[in-house]
C-alpha positions as YAML, in Angstrom:
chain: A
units: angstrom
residues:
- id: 1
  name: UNK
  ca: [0.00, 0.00, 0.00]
- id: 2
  name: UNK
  ca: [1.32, 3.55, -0.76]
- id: 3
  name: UNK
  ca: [1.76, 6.54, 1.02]
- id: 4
  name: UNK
  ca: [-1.06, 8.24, -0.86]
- id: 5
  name: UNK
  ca: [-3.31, 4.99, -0.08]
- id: 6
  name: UNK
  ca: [-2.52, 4.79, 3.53]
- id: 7
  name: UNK
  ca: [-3.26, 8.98, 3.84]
- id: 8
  name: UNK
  ca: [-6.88, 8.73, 2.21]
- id: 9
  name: UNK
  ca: [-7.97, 5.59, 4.54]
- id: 10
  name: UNK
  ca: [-6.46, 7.48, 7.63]
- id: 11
  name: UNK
  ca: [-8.77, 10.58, 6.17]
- id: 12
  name: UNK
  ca: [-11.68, 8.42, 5.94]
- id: 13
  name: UNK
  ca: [-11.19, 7.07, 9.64]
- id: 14
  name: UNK
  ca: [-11.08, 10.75, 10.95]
- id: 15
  name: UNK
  ca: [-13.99, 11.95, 9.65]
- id: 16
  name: UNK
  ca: [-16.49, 8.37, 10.80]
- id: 17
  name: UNK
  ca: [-14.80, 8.58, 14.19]
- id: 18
  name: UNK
  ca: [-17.92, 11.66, 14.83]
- id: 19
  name: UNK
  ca: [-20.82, 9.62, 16.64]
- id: 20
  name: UNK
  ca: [-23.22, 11.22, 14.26]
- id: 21
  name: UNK
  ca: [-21.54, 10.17, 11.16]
- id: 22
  name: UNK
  ca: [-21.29, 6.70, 12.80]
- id: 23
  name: UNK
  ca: [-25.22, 6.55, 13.09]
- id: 24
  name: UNK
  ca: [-25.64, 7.69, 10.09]
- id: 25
  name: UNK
  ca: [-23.18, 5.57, 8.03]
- id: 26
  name: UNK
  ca: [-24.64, 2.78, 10.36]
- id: 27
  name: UNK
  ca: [-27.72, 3.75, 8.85]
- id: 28
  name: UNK
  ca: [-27.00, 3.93, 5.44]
- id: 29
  name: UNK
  ca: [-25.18, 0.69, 5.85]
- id: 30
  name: UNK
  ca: [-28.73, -0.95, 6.20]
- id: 31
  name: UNK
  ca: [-30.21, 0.57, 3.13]
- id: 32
  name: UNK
  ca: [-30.26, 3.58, 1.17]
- id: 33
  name: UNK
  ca: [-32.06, 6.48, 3.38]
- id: 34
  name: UNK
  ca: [-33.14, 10.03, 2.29]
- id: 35
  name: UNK
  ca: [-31.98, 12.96, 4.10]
- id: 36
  name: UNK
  ca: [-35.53, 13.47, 5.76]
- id: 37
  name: UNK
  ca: [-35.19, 9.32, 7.01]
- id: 38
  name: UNK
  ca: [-32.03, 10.34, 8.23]
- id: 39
  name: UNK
  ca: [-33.10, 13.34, 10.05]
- id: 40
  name: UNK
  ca: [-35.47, 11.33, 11.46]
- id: 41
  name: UNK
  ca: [-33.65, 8.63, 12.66]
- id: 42
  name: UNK
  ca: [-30.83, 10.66, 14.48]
- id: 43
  name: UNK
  ca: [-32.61, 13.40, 16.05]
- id: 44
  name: UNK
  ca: [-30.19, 16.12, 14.49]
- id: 45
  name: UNK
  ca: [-31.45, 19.88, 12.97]
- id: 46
  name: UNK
  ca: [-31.39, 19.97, 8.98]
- id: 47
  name: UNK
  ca: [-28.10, 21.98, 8.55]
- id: 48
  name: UNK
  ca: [-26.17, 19.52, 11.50]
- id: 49
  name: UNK
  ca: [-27.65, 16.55, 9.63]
- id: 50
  name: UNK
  ca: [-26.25, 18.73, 6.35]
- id: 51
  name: UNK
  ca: [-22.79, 19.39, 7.79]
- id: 52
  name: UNK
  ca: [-21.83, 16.02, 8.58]
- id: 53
  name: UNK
  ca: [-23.09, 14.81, 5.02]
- id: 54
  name: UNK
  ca: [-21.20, 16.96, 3.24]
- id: 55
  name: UNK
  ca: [-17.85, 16.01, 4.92]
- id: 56
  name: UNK
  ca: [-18.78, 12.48, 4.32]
- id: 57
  name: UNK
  ca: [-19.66, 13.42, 0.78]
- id: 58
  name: UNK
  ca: [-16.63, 15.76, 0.32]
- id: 59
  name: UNK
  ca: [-14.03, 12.19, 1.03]
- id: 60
  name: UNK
  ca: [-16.48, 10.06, -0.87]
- id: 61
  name: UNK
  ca: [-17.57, 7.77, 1.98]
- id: 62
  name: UNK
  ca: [-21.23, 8.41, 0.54]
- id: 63
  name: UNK
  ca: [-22.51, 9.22, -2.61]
- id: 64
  name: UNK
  ca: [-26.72, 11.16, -2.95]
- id: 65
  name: UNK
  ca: [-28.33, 10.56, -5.80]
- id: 66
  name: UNK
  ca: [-31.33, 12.88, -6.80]
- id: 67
  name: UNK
  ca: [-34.44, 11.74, -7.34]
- id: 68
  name: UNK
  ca: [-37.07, 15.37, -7.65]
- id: 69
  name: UNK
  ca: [-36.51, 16.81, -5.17]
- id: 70
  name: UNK
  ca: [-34.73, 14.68, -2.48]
- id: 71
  name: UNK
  ca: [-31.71, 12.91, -2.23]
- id: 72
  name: UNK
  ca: [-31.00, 9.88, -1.68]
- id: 73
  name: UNK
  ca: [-27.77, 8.48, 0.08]
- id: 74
  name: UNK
  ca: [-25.25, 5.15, -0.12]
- id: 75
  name: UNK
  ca: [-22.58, 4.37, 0.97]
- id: 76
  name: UNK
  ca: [-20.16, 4.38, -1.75]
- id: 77
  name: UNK
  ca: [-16.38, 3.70, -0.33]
- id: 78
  name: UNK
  ca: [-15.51, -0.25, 0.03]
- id: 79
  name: UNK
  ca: [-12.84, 0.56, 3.02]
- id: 80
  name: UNK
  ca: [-15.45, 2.53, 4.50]
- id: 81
  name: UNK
  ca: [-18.18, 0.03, 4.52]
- id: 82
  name: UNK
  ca: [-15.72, -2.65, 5.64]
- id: 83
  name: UNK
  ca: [-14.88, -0.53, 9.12]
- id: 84
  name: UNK
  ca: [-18.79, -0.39, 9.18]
- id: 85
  name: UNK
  ca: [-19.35, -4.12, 9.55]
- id: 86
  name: UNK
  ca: [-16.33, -4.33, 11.89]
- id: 87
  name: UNK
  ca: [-17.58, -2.09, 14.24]
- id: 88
  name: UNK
  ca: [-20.82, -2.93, 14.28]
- id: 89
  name: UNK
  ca: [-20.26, -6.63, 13.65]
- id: 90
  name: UNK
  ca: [-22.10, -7.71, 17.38]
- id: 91
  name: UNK
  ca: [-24.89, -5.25, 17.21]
...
């Protein structure tokens, strides 16, 4: 693994190690979910829930796909969905 490899996975770990982002990649890692699911689900306001998205977006951990008007979100980094089902592997 290269230097450039081993600096976007240790990226990727910063920005899931937020509880939020955990929930919601958690989340996501069950099925697609749109925002207002999301929003839902966690309890957060619309720009918090908007916030952590778009980090997670920014990285490419997830990936929204429009449908009209709302979005819908998956999960679309491999690494990423592999630290998912290790750390939530007994839940």
């Amino acid at each position: 693994m290269n230097q450039e490899e081993i600096m976007r996975r240790a990226e990727i770990l910063k920005v899931m190690a937020h509880p939020h982002r955990l929930m919601i990649l958690n989340g996501l890692h069950k099925s697609r979910c749109k925002v207002g699911d999301i929003q839902k689900k966690i309890g957060l306001s619309q720009s918090g829930l908007s916030q952590h998205l778009s980090k997670m977006r920014d990285i490419g951990i997830i990936i929204g796909e429009r449908s009209g008007k709302e979005i819908c979100y998956r999960i679309s980094d491999d690494f990423a969905l592999e630290i998912l089902k290790i750390s939530f592997r007994d839940c």
